[in-house]
N, C-alpha and C positions, 0 to 999 in steps of 0.2 A: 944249650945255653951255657955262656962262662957261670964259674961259680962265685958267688959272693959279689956280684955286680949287681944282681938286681934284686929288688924288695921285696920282702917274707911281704905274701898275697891271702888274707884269710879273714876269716867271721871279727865283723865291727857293728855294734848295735848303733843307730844315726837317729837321737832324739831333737825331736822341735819344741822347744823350752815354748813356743810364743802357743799353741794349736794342742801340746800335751799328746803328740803322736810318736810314733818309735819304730823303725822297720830295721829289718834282719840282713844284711847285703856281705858281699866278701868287700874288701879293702886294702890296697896295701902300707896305710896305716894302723892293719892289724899286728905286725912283726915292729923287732929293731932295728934299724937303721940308722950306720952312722951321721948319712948325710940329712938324712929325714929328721922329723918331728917326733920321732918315735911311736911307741907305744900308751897310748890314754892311760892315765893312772886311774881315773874311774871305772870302775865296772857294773853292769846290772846282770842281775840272774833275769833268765830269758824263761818264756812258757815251756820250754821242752828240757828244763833243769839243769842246761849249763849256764856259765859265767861269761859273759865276754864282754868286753872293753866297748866304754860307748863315749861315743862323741857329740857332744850338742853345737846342735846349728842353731841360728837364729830365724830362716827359713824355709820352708820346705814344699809339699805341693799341696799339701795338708794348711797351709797358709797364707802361701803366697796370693797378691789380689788376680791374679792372671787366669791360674788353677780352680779358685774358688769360685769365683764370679762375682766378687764385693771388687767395686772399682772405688776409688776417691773420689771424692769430689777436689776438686780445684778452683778455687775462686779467683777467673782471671778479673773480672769486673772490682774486686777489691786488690787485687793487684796494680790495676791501672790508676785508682782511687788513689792508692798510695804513694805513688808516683806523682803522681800532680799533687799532693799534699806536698812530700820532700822538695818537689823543683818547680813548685809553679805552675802555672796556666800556660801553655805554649801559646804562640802567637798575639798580637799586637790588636 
């Protein structure tokens, strides 16, 4: 591999703020990099007593509805409601 081309590749802790989960994975938003995001200024100490930089997501599979099995509901019948309320009754 050339040198200094490509991203320091290492331990990133990836928290889900929404579910309160946390998993251990490498990343190569664990290093600096000029053209990158850097390095997380946060960090948590982990179960096995090191430090490493963590990152919060907003989703994860610990939350997401897909993963978990909670769907939405969606209410297309007051969707339609709503529409004929802003434009009217269609037709004559």
């Amino acid at each position: 591999m050339k040198k200094d081309v490509h991203p320091t590749y290492g331990p990133v802790v990836f928290r889900d703020v929404a579910a309160g989960f946390s998993f251990l994975t490498r990343s190569t938003l664990a290093g600096h990099t000029p053209a990158g995001p850097g390095r997380p200024t946060a960090t948590v100490a982990w179960s096995d007593g090191h430090t490493y930089p963590v990152i919060d997501v907003e989703v994860s599979s610990a939350s997401h509805p897909f993963w978990t099995g909670s769907s939405r509901v969606v209410d297309t019948a007051g969707r339609v409601e709503k529409v004929r309320r802003r434009y009217g009754k269609a037709g004559a």
